[in-house]
C-alpha positions as CSV (number, residue, x, y, z in Angstrom):
1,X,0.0,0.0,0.0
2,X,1.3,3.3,-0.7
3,X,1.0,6.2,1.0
4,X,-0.3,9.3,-1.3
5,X,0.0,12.4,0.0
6,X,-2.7,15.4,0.8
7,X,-2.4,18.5,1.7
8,X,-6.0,18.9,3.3
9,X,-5.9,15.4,4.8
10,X,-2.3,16.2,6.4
11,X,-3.8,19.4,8.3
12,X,-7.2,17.5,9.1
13,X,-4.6,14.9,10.9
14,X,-2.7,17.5,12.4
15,X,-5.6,19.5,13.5
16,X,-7.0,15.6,15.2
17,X,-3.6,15.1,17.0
18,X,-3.1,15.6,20.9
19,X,-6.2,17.5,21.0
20,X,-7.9,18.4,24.3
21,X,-11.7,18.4,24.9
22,X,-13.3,19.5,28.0
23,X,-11.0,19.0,31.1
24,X,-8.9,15.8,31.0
25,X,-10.3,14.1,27.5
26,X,-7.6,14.0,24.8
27,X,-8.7,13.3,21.0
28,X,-5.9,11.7,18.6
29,X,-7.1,11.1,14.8
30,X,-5.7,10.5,11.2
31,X,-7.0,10.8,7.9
32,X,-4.6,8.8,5.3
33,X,-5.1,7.6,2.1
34,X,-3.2,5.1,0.0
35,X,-3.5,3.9,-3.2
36,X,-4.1,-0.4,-3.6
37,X,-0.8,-0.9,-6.1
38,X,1.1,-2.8,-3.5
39,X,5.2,-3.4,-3.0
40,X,7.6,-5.7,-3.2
41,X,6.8,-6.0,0.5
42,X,3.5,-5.9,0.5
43,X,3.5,-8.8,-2.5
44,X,5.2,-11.3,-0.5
45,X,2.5,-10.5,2.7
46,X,-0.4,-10.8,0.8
47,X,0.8,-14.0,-0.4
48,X,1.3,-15.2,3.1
49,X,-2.3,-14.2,4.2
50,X,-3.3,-15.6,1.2
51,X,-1.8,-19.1,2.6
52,X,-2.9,-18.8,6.0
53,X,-6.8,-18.1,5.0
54,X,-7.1,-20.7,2.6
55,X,-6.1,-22.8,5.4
56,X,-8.8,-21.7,7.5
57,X,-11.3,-21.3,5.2
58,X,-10.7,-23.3,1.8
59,X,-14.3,-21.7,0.8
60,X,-13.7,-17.9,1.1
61,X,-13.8,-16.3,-2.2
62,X,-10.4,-14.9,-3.6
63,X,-12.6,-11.1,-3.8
64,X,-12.6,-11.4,-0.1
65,X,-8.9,-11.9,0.2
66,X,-8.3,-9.5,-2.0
67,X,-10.2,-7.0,0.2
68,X,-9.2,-8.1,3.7
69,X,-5.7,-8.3,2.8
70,X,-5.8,-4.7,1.5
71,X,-7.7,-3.4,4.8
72,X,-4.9,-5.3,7.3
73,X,-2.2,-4.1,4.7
74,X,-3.3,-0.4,5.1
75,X,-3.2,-1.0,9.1
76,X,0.4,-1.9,8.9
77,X,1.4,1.0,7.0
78,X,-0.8,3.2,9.2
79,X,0.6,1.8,12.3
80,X,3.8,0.6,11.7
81,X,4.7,-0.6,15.0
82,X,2.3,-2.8,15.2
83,X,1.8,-6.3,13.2
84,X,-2.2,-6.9,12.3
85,X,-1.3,-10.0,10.4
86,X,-3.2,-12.4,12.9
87,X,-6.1,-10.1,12.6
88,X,-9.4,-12.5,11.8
89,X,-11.6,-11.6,8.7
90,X,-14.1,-11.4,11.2
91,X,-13.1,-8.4,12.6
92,X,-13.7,-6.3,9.7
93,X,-17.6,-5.6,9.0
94,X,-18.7,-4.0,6.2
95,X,-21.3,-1.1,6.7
96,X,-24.4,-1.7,3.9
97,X,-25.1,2.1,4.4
98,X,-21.7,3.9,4.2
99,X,-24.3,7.1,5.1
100,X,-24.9,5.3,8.8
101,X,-20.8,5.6,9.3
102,X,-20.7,9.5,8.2
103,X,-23.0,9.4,11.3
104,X,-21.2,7.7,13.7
105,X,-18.3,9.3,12.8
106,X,-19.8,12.9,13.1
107,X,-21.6,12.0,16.5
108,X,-17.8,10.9,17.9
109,X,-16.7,14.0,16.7
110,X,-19.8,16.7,17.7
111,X,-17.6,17.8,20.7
112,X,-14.5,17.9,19.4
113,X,-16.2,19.9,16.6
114,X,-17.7,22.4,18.8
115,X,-14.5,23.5,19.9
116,X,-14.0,24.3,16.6
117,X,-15.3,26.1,13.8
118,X,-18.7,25.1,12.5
119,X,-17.1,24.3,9.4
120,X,-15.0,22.0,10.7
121,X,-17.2,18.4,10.0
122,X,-18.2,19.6,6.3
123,X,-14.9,20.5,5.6
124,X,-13.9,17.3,6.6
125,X,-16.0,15.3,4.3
126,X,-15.0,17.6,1.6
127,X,-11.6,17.1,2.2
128,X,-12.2,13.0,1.9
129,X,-14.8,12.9,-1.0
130,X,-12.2,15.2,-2.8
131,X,-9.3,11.8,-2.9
132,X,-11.8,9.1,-2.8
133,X,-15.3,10.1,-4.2
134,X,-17.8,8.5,-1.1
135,X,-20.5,8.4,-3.3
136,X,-18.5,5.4,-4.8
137,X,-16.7,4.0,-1.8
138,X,-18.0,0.8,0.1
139,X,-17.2,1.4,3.8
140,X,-15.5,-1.3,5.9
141,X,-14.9,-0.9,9.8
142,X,-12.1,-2.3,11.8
143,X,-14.0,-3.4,15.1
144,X,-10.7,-5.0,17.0
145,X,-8.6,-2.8,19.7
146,X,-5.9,-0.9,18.5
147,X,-5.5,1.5,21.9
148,X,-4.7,0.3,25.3
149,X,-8.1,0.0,27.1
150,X,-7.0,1.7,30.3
151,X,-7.9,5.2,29.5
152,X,-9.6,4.7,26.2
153,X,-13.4,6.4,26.2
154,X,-13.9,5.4,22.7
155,X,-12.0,5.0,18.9
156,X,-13.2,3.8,15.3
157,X,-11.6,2.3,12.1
158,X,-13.2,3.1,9.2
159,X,-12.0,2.5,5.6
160,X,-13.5,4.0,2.9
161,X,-12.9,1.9,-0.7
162,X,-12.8,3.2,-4.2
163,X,-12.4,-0.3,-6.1
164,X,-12.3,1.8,-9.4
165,X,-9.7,4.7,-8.1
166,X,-7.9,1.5,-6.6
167,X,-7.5,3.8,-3.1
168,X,-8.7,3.3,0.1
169,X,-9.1,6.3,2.5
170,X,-8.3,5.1,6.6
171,X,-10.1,7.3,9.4
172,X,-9.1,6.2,12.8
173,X,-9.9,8.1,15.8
174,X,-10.2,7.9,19.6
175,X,-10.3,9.7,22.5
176,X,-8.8,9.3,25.9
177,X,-9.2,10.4,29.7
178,X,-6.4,11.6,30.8
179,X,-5.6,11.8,34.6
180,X,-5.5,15.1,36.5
181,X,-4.2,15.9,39.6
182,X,-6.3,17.9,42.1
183,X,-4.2,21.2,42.1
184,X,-4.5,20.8,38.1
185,X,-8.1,20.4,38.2
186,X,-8.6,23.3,40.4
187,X,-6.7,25.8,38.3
188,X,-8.2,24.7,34.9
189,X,-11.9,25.1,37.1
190,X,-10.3,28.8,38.2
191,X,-9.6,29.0,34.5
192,X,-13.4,27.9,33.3
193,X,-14.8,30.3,35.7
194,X,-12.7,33.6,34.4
195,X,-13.8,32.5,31.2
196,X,-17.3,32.4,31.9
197,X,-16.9,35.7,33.6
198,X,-15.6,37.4,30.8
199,X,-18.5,36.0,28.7
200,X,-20.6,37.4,31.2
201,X,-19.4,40.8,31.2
202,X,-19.5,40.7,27.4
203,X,-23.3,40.0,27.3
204,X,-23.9,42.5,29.2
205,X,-21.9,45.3,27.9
């Protein structure tokens, strides 16, 4: 899988990365896409997922293997420290109605959102359709664990495929709590109140 770069998906990554919401909740995303010609290295993994699913499964379809091995090819080059190569096909679901994902993925991100410019969700989806044309795209979510559960509040894997662009556009997102010690928690409440105050005085002026 090759990595293709984009300017607007870069600085929707960067603008997803080490991001605080509310007090002590910490939101880390990216936003890659990658084109389907595959490597030298990626050649010689596909061939051994190829191998091991045939031997679990002598009656999946070659189109599936295809497929799977492209999503767990474009986790390895989107994580590269970990290995996904174990991963079951079972842990990838297709969505029927790629419209019901836009959804999730926009309630996850209301919060994070309202910190932000209004603009910031439709010029998200702008950004994406622009590379991969969603009105083409079948939509495939990763439901495994990539972050440690300890402080995790919630993450999602989507992929978005264009089978005729040959691309596939990865969205993974979670957020975190983070812990706060008391003499923190009181200055950033201090902090929340000024704020407030100022608000206040602005109304009313």
């Amino acid at each position: 899988m090759k990595f293709m770069e984009d300017e607007k998906l870069q600085l929707l990554t960067q603008n997803l990365t080490n991001q605080t919401v509310g007090i002590n909740r910490i939101v880390n995303g990216r936003i890659e896409c990658f084109s389907c010609k595959r490597g030298q290295n990626d050649k010689k993994a596909s061939y051994k997922l190829k191998e091991k699913y045939a031997e679990e499964d002598a009656n999946i379809e070659q189109q599936s293997v295809r497929l799977i091995t492209d999503l767990i090819l474009t986790l390895n080059a989107s994580f590269p420290d970990y290995d996904f190569s174990s991963v079951s096909p079972s842990q990838f679901q297709r969505i029927e109605n790629p419209n019901l994902a836009l959804s999730n993925i926009n309630n996850y991100l209301a919060e994070f959102a309202s910190y932000n410019k209004t603009s910031f969700l439709p010029n998200l989806w702008k950004a994406i359709n622009e590379v991969i044309n969603l009105a083409e795209c079948e939509v495939y979510e990763y439901k495994g664990e990539i972050v440690s559960r300890g402080n995790l509040l919630w993450e999602f894997h989507y992929f978005f495929s264009n089978k005729s662009l040959k691309r596939i556009v990865f969205f993974s997102c979670n957020q975190t709590h983070v812990s706060i010690q008391n003499g923190e928690f009181e200055n950033l409440e201090e902090e929340d109140s000024d704020i407030e105050a100022y608000d206040m005085d602005i109304v009313e002026d």
